[in-house]
C-alpha positions as CSV (number, residue, x, y, z in Angstrom):
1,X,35.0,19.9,-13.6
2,X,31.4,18.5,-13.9
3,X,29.7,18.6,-11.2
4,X,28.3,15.7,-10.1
5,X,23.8,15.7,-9.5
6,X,22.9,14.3,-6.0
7,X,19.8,11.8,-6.3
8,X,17.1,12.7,-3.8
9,X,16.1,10.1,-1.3
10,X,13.8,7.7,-2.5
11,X,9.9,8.5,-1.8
12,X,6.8,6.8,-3.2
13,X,4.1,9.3,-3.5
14,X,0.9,9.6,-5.3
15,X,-1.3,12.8,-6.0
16,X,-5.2,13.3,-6.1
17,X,-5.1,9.6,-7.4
18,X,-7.9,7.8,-7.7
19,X,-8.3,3.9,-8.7
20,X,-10.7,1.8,-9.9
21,X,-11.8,-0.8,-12.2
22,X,-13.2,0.4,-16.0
23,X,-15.1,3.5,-15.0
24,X,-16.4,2.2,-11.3
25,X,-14.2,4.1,-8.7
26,X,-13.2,3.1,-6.0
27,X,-11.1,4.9,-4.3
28,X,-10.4,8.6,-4.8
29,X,-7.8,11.5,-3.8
30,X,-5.1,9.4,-2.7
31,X,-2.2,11.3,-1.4
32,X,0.6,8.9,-0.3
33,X,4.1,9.9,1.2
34,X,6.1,7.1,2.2
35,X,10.4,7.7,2.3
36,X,12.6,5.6,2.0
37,X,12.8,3.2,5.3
38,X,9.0,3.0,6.0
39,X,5.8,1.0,5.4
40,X,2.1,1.4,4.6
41,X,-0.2,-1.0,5.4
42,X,-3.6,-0.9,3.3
43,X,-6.8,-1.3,5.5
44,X,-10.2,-1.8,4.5
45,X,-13.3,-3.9,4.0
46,X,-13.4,-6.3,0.4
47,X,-13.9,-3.9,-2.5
48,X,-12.5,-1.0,-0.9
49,X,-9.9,-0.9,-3.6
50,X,-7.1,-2.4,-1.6
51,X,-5.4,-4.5,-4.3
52,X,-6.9,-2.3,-7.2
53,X,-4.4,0.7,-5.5
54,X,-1.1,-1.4,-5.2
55,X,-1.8,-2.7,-8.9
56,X,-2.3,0.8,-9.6
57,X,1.4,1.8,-7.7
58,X,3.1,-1.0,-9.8
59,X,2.0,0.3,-13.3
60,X,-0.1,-2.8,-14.2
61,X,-3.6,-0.3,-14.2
62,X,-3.9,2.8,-15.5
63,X,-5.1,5.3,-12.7
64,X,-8.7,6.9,-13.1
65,X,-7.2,10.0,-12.7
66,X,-4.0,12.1,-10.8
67,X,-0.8,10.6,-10.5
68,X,2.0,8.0,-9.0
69,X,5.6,9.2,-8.5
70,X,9.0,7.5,-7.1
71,X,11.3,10.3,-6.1
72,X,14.7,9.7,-6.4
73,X,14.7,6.6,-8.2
74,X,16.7,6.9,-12.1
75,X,13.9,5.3,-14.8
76,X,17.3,4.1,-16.4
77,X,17.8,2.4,-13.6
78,X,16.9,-1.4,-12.7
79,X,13.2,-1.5,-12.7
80,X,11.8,-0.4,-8.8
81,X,8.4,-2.2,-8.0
82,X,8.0,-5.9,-7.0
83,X,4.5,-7.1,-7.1
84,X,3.6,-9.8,-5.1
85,X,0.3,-10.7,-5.5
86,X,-2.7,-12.5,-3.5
87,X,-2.0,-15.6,-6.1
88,X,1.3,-17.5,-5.8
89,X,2.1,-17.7,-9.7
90,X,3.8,-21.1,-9.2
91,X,4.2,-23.6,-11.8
92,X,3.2,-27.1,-10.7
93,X,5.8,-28.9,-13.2
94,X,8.7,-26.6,-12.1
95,X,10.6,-27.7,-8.9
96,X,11.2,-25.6,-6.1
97,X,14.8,-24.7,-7.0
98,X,13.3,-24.2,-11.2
99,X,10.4,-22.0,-10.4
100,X,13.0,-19.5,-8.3
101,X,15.7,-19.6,-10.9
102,X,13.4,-18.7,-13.6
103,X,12.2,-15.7,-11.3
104,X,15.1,-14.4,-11.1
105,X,16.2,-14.8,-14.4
106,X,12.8,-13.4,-16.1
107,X,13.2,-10.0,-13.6
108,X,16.8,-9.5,-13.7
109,X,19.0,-7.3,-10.5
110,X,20.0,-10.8,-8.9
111,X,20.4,-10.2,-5.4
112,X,20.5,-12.6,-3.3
113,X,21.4,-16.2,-4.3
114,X,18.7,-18.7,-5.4
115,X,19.7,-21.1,-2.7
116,X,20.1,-18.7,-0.2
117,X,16.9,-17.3,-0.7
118,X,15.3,-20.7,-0.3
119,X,17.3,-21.2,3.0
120,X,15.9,-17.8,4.2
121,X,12.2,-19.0,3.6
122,X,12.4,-22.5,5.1
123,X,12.3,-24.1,1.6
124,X,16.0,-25.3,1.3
125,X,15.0,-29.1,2.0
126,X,12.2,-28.7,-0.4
127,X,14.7,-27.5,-4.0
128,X,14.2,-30.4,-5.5
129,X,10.3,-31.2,-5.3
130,X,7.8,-30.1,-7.9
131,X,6.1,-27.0,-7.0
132,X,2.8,-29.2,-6.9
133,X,3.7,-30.9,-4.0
134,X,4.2,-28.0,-2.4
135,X,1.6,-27.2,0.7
136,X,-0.3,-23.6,0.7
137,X,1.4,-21.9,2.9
138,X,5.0,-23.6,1.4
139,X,3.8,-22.0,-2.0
140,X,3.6,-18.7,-0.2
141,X,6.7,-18.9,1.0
142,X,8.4,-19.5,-2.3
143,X,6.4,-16.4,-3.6
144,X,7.8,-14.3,-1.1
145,X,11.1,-15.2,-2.0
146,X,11.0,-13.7,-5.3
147,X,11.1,-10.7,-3.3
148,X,14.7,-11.9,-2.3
149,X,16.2,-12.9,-5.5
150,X,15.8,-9.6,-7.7
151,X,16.4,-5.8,-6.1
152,X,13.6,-4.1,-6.1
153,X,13.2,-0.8,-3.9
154,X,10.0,-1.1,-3.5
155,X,8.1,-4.0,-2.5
156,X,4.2,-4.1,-2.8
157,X,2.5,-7.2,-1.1
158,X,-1.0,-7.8,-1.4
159,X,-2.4,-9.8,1.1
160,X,0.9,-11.4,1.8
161,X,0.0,-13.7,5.0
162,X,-2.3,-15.6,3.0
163,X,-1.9,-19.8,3.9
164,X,1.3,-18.8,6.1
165,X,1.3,-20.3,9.6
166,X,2.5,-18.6,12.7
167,X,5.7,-19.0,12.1
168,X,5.6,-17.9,8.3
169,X,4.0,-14.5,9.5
170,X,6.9,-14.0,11.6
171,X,9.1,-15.2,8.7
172,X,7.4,-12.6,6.6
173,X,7.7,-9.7,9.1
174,X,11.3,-10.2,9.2
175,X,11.8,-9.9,5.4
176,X,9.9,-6.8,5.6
177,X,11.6,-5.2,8.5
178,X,15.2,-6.1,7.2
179,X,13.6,-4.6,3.3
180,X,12.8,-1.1,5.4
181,X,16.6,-1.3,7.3
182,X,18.3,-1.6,4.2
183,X,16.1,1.8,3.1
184,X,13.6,0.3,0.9
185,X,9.5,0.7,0.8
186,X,6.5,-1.7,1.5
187,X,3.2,-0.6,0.8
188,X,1.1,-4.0,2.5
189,X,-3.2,-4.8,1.6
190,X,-3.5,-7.4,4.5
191,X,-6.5,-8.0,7.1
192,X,-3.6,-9.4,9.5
193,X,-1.4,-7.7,11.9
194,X,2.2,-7.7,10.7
195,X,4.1,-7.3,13.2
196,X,6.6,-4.7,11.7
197,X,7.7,-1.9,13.5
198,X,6.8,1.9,12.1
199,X,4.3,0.8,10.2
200,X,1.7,3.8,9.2
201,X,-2.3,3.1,8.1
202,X,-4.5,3.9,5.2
203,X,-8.2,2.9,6.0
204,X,-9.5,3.4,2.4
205,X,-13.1,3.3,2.1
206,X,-13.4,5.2,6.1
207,X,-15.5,8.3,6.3
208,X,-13.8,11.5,5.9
């Protein structure tokens, strides 16, 4: 009888990494743990290499040097990082309902349903309006729900407050906190408070 191979729980983690832009550093020996369950929020002043770092954990720039690693996630798998970015990526000519559809389709591991996604970020009267029409902070919210409509384990959300109201922010610490219950990881570049419990802090850029 085969024995079946136990997965190890799921931890992001980097080693000696350093990030920057072409040869400009800026950031250096990086050493990230975070398990499964838990959140990181990115602090530091413009330029500190906030967004430069979770571009870096998502695959979309090469480090400068040392490494990134998810621990007990199967590369065979569904792919593991959702990038949500400081820019919306919303298509003006696409409605509300289009613009989430073709999200999902384009990153695959549907999740939860379109429309229920749109009911869970306020947006459920707006399915049917062009993206265009769409306020700042409404945009935003259809971002996040990207988040909602593919798995991902691992969600990485620069500056993800950006145009949301008062009660968007407590919208978008919700997501976030039921993400981490269900055993997934947020690594967060915002100059808010979220108000997420268990959330640890990286200054970068702060004196050693």
């Amino acid at each position: 009888m085969t024995q079946r191979q136990v997965q190890s729980p799921l931890c992001l983690k980097t080693f000696a990494l350093s990030v920057g832009r072409g040869d400009a550093v800026l950031a250096s020996d990086i050493a990230l743990s975070v398990p499964a369950g838990s959140g990181l929020m990115l602090r530091g002043a413009n330029g500190a290499g906030k967004s430069t770092l979770l571009l870096t954990l998502a695959g979309l720039l090469e480090p400068i040097s040392g490494s990134v690693a998810l621990e007990g996630h199967d590369e065979d798998d569904a792919p593991a990082f959702h990038y949500c970015g400081h820019r919306n990526a919303v298509r003006p000519r696409l409605t509300v309902l289009e613009t989430l559809s073709f999200w999902r389709d384009l990153n695959g591991s549907p999740a939860v349903p379109v429309a229920e996604a749109l009911d869970r970020v306020g947006l459920t009267r707006q399915a049917r309006l062009d993206a265009a029409y769409l306020s700042a902070g409404q945009q935003r919210r259809l971002a996040l729900a990207r988040l909602l409509v593919s798995t991902r384990p691992v969600w990485l959300l620069d500056e993800p407050t950006s145009a949301l109201d008062a009660e968007g922010q407590g919208l978008l610490a919700n997501l976030i906190s039921a993400h981490l219950t269900q055993g997934g990881i947020a690594v967060i570049a915002s100059h808010d408070a979220i108000p997420v419990d268990g959330l640890d802090i990286l200054t970068l850029g702060a004196a050693a």
